[in-house]
C-alpha positions as CSV (number, residue, x, y, z in Angstrom):
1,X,-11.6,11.5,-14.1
2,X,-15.6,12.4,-13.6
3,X,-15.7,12.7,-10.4
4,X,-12.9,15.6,-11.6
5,X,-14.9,16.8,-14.0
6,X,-17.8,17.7,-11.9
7,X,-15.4,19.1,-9.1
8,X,-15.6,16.5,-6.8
9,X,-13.5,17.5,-3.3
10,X,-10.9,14.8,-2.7
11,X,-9.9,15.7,0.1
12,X,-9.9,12.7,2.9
13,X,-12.0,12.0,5.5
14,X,-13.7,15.8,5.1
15,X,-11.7,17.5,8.0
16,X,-9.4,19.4,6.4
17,X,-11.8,20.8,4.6
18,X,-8.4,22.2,2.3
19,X,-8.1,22.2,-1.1
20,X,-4.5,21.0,-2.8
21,X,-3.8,25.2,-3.8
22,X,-4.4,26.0,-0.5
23,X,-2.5,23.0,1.7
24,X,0.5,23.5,-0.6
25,X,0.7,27.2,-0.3
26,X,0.6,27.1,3.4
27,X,2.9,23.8,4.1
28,X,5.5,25.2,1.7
29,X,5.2,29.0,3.6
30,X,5.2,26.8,6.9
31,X,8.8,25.0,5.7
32,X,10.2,28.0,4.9
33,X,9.4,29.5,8.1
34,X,10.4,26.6,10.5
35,X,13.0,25.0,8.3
36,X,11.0,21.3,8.5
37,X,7.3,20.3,7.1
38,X,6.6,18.6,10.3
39,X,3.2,20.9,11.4
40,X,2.7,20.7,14.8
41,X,-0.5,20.0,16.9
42,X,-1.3,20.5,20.2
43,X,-5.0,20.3,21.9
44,X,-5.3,23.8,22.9
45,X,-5.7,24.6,19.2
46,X,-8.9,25.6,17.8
47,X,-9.9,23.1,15.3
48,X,-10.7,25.4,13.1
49,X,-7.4,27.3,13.2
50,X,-4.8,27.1,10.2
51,X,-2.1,25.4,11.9
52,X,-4.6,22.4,12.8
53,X,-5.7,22.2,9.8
54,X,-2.6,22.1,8.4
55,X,-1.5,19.7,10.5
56,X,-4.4,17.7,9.2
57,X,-3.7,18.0,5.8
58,X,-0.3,16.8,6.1
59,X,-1.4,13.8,7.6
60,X,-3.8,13.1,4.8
61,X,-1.2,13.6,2.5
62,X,1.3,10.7,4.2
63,X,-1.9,8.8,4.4
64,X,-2.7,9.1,0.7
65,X,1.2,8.3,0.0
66,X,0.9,5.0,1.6
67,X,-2.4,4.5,-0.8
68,X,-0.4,5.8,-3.8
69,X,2.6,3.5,-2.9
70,X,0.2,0.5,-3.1
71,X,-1.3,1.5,-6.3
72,X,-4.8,1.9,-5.1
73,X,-6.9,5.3,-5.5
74,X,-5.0,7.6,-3.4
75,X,-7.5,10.9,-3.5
76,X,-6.0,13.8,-5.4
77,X,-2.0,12.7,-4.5
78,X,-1.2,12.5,-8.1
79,X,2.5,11.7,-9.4
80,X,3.1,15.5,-10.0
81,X,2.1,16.0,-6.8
82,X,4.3,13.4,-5.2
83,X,7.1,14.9,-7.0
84,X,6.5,18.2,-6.5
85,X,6.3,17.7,-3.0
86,X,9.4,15.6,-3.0
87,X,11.2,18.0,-4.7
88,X,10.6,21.1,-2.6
89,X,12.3,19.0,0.9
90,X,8.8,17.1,2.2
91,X,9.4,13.6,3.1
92,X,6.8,11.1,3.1
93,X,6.7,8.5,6.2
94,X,7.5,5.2,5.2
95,X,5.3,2.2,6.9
């Protein structure tokens, strides 16, 4: 909860560099578009570009799930997120 407090950036790994606001807004926009929350990736996309950072992001997220399933610190996939997620269609892998 400190590391909140000061505004620590959870967000995995550094690539995504996407905060939660942000990744949600655009995977929910993405699902509504293309029916699915499966974000493509392909190498001619600029790292930098939305899409691969999306893609990115939703990784992160199904990597932070498995973390959260386990009960160890899953970076900021909280329950409300989890459900929240859940609730609008998105389906976390199970390993």
């Amino acid at each position: 909860a400190r590391m909140d407090e000061i505004g620590f950036e959870w967000t995995p790994r550094g690539y995504t560099k996407m905060k939660w606001d942000e990744g949600f807004a655009l995977l929910m926009a993405f699902g509504e578009s293309n029916g699915h929350f499966n974000v493509p990736i392909s190498p001619e996309l600029d790292k930098t570009s939305e899409q691969h950072r999306l893609h990115k992001w939703v990784e992160s997220l199904h990597d932070m799930y498995r973390s959260f399933e386990l009960g160890r610190q899953s970076g900021s996939l909280t329950n409300e997120r989890v459900q929240l997620l859940v609730s609008n269609g998105f389906v976390f892998r199970s390993y």
